[in-house]
Steps between C-alpha positions, in 0.01 A plus 500: 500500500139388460414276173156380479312365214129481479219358259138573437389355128772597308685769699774471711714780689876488585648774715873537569598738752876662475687480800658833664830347534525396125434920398722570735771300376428551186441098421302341291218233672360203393130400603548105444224263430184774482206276437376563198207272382546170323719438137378333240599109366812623277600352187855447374627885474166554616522879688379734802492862391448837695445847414356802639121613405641891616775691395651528865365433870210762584532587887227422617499661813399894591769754523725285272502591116811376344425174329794248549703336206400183350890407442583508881289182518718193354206153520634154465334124590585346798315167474191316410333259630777541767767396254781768556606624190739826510758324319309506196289788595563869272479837675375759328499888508056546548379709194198518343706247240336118601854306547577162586561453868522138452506219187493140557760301344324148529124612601411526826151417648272786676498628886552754761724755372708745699703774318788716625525859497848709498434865596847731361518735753756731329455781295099513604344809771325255713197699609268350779212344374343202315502476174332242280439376159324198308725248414382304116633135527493197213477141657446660879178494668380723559573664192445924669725504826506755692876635638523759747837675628506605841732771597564573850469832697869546575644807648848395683775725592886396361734734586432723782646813509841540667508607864623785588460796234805706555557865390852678596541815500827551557604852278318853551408509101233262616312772714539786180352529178493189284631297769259276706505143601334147314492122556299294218267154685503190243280226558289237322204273532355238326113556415266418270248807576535843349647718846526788682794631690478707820770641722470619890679577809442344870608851633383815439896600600806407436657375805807682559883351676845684528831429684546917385430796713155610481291748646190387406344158379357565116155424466463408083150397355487208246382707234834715462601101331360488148465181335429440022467184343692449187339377194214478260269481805623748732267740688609886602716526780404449856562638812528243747236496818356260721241413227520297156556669230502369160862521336383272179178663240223329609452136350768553313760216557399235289572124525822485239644151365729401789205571759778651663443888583845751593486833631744771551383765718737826575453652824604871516596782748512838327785767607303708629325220735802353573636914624174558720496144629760337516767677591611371860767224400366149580295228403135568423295155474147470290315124532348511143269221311431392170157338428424312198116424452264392212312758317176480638322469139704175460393135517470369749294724731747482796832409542733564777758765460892489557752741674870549513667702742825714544601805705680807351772642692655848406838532634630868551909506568619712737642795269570895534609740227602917557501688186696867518541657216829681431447851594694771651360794794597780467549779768607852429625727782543786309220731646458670869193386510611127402663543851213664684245247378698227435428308160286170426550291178305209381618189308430534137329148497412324789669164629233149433472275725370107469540256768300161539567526928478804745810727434599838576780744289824627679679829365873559586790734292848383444630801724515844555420711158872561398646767256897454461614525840184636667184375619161572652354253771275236368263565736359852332302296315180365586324257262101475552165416282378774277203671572246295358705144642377319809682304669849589560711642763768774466825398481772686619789351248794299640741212420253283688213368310196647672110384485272732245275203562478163632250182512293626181220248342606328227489725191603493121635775330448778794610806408634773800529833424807653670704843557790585662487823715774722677267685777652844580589348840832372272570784292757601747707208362530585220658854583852570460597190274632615147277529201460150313293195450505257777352156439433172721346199351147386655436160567102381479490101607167304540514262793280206509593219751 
């Protein structure tokens, strides 16, 4: 706090300088015993008025053009002629209204008089700057004084954001359509300076940890993490990168009554990032910071910035899902060439696969294919890829679950095309048994250790 009072005819200048802790803490302060000239001999009821000569208090300095309130700025005496008189004193509410700040009760001779102002913090945008106006007294001199404000640079963080960001994904739906992953950053600062907010990552990566089977480590850039401020001042959405990018319109967040700032900012990964990313179940780690600076175009011309600092981790569960739609193959034996060539049949709809480790899918039957009393060997079937499917080895079918695959990348939603063949080799099997349908139940499992 700086008070100072000088005189050159009849001017004199007080300044009083807010402190940063009293915006902070929202308190009101008290600049006690600001010089302020001389008073006049007083009479009995004799009086010392003020008022304003403006309507409010121009700023004064450049890049700050809201005026400040006259009624944040309560005067009252001190003393004069070093005679300490608060007790008697009257504070007023400064307006351009001349009001008694003091009236002698039994007169009162003339000297040095100091004068006490009460700034109300509350309820007022304190925007750095001075601000002044000409103060009109009756039985001060001098009679023009002239009171400055002084508000402070202040840019101060409060509450940083939490550390770490988590995001589970621990269900499939997150991967498809409409699912996707969020966590939402609060934080607040104090400041009185209009500001910016940015947003970066240390790492171009993620950084990537698993106790799962993997086959390979996941390499993730930071942009696949979006990142949109909520609000009245928010700015598109971002991708994030190693760079700072503006999350906030550009000198947009003002200075609002409180001088204290909050901001809620969602970070995102889409489904379909999250599906061609992040699909290896772990931990994948992002070192991301906030920065909160002055707009440049602000008063004063520089002012030291402030960051915050978190990490988002996404956290994929280990999880595996095998979709086979109800269906029925269907073989009929009822030509000679059926038994020359054999016959091959493909699944009406092909089995899905999703798994969030390596896996593989087993096929196995229940038995023999049985009719009544008869049957035909399991084994005259052999179960394979179609055509157009990579991949996957013929199976010859058994009551042991066999490998059509095994140790596959992670993968949602897969889908395997298969068909179930009876080469010509096997025909002979199926010779001599009595007409009918035989039937075995096939068993498709997806391992994934």
């Amino acid at each position: 706090m700086l008070c100072c009072f000088t005189a050159a005819g009849s001017y004199a200048q007080a300044t009083v300088t807010i402190p940063a802790v009293n915006i902070t803490s929202q308190s009101d302060y008290t600049a006690s015993a600001v010089p302020s000239g001389s008073s006049a001999a007083l009479s009995v009821l004799g009086s010392i008025t003020v008022k304003s000569s403006t309507a409010n208090f121009p700023a004064t300095t450049s890049g700050t053009s809201a005026p400040l309130a006259l009624g944040v700025v309560h005067p009252k005496v001190n003393s004069i002629g070093g005679l300490n008189l608060l007790g008697a004193a009257t504070e007023v509410q400064l307006s351009t209204l001349a009001q008694g700040i003091y009236t002698s009760v039994l007169g009162l001779g003339s000297g040095a008089l100091t004068i006490d102002y009460r700034i109300a913090i509350a309820g007022t945008a304190w925007l750095a700057g001075t601000y002044a106006t000409p103060l009109t007294f009756v039985n001060a001199t001098p009679v023009s004084q002239n009171l400055s404000i002084v508000v402070p640079a202040l840019l101060t963080l409060n509450t940083p954001v939490t550390t770490p960001t988590t995001m589970t994904v621990n269900a499939l739906s997150a991967f498809r359509t409409g699912g996707g992953v969020s966590a939402t950053n609060t934080f607040d600062y104090f400041s009185t300076v209009p500001t910016d907010v940015f947003l970066n990552s240390t790492s171009s990566t993620f950084s990537f940890s698993t106790t799962q089977l993997f086959n390979s480590t996941p390499v993730v850039p930071s942009g696949k993490l979006t990142a949109l401020l909520s609000g009245a001042y928010a700015g598109p959405a971002i991708s994030l990168s190693t760079a700072a990018q503006a999350i906030s319109v550009s000198g947009s967040v003002p200075v609002v009554a409180t001088n204290k700032n909050g901001q809620s900012n969602t970070l995102s990964i889409s489904a379909a990032d999250l599906k061609a990313n992040f699909v290896q179940a772990g931990t994948y780690t992002l070192p991301i910071v906030y920065t909160i600076a002055k707009n440049v175009a602000a008063y004063p011309a520089t002012l030291a910035s402030i960051t915050t600092s978190s990490s988002v981790q996404v956290t994929v569960a280990k999880m595996s899902e095998l979709t086979i739609p109800a269906s029925t193959v269907n073989f009929s034996f009822t030509t000679p060439a059926a038994y020359s060539q054999g016959l091959t049949v493909a699944m009406p709809n092909p089995i899905t696969v999703s798994s969030t480790v390596p896996y593989g899918v087993t096929v196995k039957t229940s038995g023999n294919f049985i009719s009544g009393a008869n049957s035909i060997p399991a084994g005259v079937m052999i179960v394979e890829g179609t055509p157009s499917q990579t991949g996957i080895s013929p199976v010859t079918l058994s009551t042991t679950a066999t490998n059509l695959f095994n140790g596959s990348n992670p993968v949602i939603d897969r889908t395997i095309n298969l068909q179930f063949r009876v080469p010509n080799t096997q025909t002979v099997n199926l010779l001599n048994k009595p007409a009918g349908t035989y039937n075995a139940t096939v068993t498709f499992t997806i391992v994934a250790p």
